[in-house]
C-alpha positions as CSV (number, residue, x, y, z in Angstrom):
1,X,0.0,0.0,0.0
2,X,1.2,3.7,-1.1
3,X,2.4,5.3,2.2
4,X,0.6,8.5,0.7
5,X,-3.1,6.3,1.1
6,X,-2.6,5.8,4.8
7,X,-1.4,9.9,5.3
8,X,-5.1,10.8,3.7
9,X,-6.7,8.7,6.8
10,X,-4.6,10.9,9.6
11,X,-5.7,14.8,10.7
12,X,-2.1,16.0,10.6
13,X,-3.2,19.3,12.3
14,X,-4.1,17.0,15.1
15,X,-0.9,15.5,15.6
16,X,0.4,18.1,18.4
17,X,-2.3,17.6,20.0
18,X,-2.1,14.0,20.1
19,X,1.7,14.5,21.1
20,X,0.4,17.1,24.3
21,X,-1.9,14.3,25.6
22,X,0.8,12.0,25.5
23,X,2.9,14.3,27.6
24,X,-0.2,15.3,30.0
25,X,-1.0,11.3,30.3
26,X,2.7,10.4,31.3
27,X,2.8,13.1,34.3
28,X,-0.5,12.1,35.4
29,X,0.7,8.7,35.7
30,X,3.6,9.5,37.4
31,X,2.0,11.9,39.6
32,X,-1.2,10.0,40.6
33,X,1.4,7.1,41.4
34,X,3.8,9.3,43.3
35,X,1.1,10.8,45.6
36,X,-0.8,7.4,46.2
37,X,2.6,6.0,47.4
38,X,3.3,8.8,49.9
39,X,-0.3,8.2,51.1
40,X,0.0,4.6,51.2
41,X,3.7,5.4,53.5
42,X,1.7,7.8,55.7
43,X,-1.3,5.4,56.3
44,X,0.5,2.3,56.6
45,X,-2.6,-0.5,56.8
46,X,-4.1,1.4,53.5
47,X,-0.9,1.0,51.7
48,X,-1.1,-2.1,49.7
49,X,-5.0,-0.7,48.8
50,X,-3.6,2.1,47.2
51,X,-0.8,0.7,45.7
52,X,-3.5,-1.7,44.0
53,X,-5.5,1.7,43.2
54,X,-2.2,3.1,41.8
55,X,-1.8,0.6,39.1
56,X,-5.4,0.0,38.2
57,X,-5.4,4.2,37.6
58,X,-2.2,3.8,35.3
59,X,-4.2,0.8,33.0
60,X,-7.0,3.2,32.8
61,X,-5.2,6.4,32.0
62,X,-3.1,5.0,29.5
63,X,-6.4,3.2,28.1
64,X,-8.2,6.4,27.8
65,X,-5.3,8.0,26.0
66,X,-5.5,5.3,22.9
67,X,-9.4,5.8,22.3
68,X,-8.6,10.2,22.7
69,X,-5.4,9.6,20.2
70,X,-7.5,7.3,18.0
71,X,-10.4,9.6,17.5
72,X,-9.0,13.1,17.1
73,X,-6.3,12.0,14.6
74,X,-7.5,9.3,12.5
75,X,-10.2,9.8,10.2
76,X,-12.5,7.0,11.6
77,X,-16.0,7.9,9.7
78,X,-14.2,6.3,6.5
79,X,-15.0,2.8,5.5
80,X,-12.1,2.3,3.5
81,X,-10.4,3.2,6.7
82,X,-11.7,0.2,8.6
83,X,-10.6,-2.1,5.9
84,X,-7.1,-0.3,5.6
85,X,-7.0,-0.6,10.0
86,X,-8.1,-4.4,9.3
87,X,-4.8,-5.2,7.2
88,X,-2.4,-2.7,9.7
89,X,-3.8,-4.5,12.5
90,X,-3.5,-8.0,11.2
91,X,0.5,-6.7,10.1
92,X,1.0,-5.5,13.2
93,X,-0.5,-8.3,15.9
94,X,1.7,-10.7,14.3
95,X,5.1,-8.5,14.6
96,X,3.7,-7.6,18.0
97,X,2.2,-10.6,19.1
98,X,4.4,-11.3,22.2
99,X,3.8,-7.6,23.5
100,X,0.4,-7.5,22.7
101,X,-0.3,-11.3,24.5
102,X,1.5,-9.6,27.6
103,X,-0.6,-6.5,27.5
104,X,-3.9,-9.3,27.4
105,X,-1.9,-11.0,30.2
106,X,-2.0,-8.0,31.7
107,X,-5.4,-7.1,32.0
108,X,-5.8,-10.5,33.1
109,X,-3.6,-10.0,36.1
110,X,-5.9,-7.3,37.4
111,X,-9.1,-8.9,36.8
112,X,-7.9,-12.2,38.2
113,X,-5.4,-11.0,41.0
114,X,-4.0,-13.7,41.5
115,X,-1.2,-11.3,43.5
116,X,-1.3,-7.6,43.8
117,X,1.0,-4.4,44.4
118,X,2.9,-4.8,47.3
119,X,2.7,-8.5,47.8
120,X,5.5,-10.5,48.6
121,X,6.0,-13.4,45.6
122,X,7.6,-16.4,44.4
123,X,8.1,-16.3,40.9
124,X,11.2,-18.7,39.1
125,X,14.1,-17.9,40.3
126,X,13.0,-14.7,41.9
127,X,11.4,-13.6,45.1
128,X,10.3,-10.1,46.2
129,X,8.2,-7.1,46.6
130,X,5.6,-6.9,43.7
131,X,6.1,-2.8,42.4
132,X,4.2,-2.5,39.8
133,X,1.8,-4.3,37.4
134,X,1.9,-2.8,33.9
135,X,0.4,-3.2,30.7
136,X,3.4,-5.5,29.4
137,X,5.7,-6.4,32.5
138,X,5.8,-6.9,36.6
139,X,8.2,-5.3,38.4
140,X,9.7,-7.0,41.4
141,X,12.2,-6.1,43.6
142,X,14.4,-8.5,45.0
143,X,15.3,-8.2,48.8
144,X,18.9,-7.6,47.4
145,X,17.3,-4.7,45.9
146,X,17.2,-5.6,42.6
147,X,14.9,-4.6,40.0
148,X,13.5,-7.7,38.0
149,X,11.5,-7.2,35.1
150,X,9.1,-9.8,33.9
151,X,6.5,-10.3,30.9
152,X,3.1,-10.6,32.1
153,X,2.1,-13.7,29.8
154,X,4.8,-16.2,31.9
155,X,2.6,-15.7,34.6
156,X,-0.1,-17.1,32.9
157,X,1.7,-20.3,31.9
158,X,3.8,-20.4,35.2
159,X,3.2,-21.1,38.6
160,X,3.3,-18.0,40.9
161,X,2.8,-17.8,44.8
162,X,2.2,-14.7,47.3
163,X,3.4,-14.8,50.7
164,X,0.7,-12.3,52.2
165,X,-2.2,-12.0,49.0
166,X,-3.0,-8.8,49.9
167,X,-2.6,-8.4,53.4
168,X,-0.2,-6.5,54.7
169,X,1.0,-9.0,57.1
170,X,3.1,-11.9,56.3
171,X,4.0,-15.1,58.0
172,X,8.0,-15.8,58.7
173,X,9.7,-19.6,59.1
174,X,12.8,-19.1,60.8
175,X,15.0,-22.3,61.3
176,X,16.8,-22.7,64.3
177,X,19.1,-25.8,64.6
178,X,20.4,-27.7,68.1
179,X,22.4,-30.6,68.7
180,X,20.0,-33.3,69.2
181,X,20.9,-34.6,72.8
182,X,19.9,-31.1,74.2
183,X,17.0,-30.2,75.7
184,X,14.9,-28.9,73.3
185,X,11.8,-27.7,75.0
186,X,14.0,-25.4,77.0
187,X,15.5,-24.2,73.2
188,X,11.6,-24.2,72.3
189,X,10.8,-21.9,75.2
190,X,13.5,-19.5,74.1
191,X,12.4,-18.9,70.1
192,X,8.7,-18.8,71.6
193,X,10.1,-15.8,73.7
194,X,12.0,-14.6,71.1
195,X,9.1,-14.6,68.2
196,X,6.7,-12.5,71.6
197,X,8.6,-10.2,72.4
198,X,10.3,-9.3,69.2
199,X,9.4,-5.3,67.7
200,X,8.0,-6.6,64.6
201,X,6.0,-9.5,65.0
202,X,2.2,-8.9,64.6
203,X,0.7,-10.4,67.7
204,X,-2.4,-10.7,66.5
205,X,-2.1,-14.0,64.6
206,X,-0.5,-16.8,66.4
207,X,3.1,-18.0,66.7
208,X,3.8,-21.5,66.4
209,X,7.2,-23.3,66.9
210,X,7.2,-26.9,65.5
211,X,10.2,-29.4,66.7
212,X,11.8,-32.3,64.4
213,X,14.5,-34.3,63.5
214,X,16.6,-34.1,60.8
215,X,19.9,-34.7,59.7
216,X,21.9,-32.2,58.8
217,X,25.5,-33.6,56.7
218,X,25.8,-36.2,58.4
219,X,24.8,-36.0,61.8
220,X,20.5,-35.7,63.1
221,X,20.1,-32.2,64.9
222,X,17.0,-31.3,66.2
223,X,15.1,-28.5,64.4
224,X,13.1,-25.9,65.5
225,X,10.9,-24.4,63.4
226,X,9.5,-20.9,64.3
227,X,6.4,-19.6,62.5
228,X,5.2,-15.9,63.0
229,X,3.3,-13.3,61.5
230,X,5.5,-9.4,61.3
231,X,2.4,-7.0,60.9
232,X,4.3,-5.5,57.5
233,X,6.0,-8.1,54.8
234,X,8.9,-5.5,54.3
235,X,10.3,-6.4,57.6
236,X,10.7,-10.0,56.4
237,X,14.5,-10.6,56.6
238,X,14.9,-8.1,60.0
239,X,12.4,-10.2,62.0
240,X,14.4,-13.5,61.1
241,X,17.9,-11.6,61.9
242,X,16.7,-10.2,65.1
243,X,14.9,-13.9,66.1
244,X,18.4,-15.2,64.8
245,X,20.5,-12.4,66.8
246,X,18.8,-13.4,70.0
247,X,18.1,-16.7,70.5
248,X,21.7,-17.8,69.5
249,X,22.1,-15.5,72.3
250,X,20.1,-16.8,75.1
251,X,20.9,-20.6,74.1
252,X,24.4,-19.6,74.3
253,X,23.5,-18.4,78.4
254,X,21.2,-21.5,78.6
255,X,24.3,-23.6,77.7
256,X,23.0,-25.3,74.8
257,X,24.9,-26.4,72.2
258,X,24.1,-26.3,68.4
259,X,24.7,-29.0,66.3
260,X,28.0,-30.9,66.7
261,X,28.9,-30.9,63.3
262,X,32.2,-31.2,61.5
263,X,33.8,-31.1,58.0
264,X,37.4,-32.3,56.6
265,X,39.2,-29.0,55.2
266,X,43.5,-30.2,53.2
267,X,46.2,-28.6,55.0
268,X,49.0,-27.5,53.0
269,X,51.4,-30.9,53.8
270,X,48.4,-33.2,51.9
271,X,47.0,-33.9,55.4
272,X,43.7,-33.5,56.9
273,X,42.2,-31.2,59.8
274,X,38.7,-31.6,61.0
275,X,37.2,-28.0,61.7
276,X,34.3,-27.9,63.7
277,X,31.2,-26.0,62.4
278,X,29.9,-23.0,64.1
279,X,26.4,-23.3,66.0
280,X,23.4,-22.8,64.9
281,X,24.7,-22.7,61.1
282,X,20.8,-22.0,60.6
């Protein structure tokens, strides 16, 4: 087709405007997000809401900019125009196809919710805070702060799971790891403490410590399990350091021992040397 057929269908007095909604759209987005995320910090239990209302009012702004574009500058009350937007759009679904099956995926993501902004999620390889959902990709960050960028259609096809679906608590498994010949419902007592009377658990849902035995290398240890809610996901990894900090701690004072593990490390004459492990490797 003559590029000079297509230029007949397009208002080209229109195009600056076009180009000025564009412009207006992107800092409404970035705006509207900006200020629902220092809402969301001030009001802490409303935060993952409006983190939820912060992507759904990017989809729709940036929806409502396509049908204002598509009506002031194309010449839509032509019927060859239709059949000429037919052949474009069949030309350019299948060069776009991936994009356009994420931006579907997309769409899909919101409706179904299957996670939302702000969750905490397993995804592959990846785990982390979900930052945005957008028309073609996820954003996660990492808790090593990285930003990971992933197509909305693999989590159609792939298996996803969310630590806290939309609450802003989250439950926490800290390991912690004894010798097995100690007394362990005195080591039991201790995480229990630990988990109560730690500043970010949320008290409010329970705290369980389970006890088993496993073996570890070699050698059974006994295992205690901690499970406990922190009343915000994002303190995650400093409510299992300060659980870790301090019942290595008190079972230190109490005298019991983690497990008695060792490993066989060369020395430089082509011997061996048997190093003990530290406690509580967990």
């Amino acid at each position: 087709m003559n590029p000079n057929d297509l230029v007949r269908f397009i208002h080209l007095d229109r195009l600056p405007y076009a180009l000025l909604m564009m412009v207006l759209a992107v800092v409404l987005v970035r705006f509207s997000t900006r200020f629902l995320d220092q809402i969301g910090e001030r009001f802490a239990e409303r935060r993952l809401l409006l983190k939820k209302a912060a992507a759904l009012s990017r989809f729709f702004i940036y929806l409502v900019l396509v049908v204002i574009i598509a009506t002031s500058v194309l010449a839509l009350e032509s019927e060859a125009l239709l059949a000429v937007a037919g052949s474009i759009g069949v030309a350019v679904g299948f060069a776009f196809k991936d994009l356009l099956a994420s931006v579907i995926a997309g769409v899909i993501l919101l409706m179904d919710q299957p996670f939302q902004v702000g969750d905490r999620v397993s995804f592959g390889s990846y785990y982390g805070e979900v930052k945005e959902i957008g028309l073609r990709s996820v954003r996660l960050v990492t808790l090593d702060d990285n930003l990971v960028t992933i197509p909305n259609a693999l989590f159609l096809s792939e298996a996803v799971a969310s630590a806290n679906a939309g609450e802003l608590d989250a439950m926490v498994v800290v390991p912690i790891y004894i010798a097995a010949a100690e007394d362990y419902e005195a080591a039991q007592e201790i995480v229990r403490e630990a988990a109560l009377t730690s500043a970010y658990v949320y008290i409010e849902k329970p705290v369980v410590t389970l006890v088993s035995d496993e073996f570890l290398g070699e050698r059974f240890v006994t295992v205690i399990r901690l499970k406990a809610y922190v009343f915000d996901a994002r303190y995650e990894k400093a409510f299992a350091s300060d659980i870790t900090r301090r019942v290595k701690a008190a079972l230190r004072e109490s005298k019991i021992r983690g497990p008695d593990l060792a490993y066989r490390d060369l020395d430089l004459n082509g011997g061996a040397e048997t190093i003990p492990m530290p406690a509580n490797p967990g």
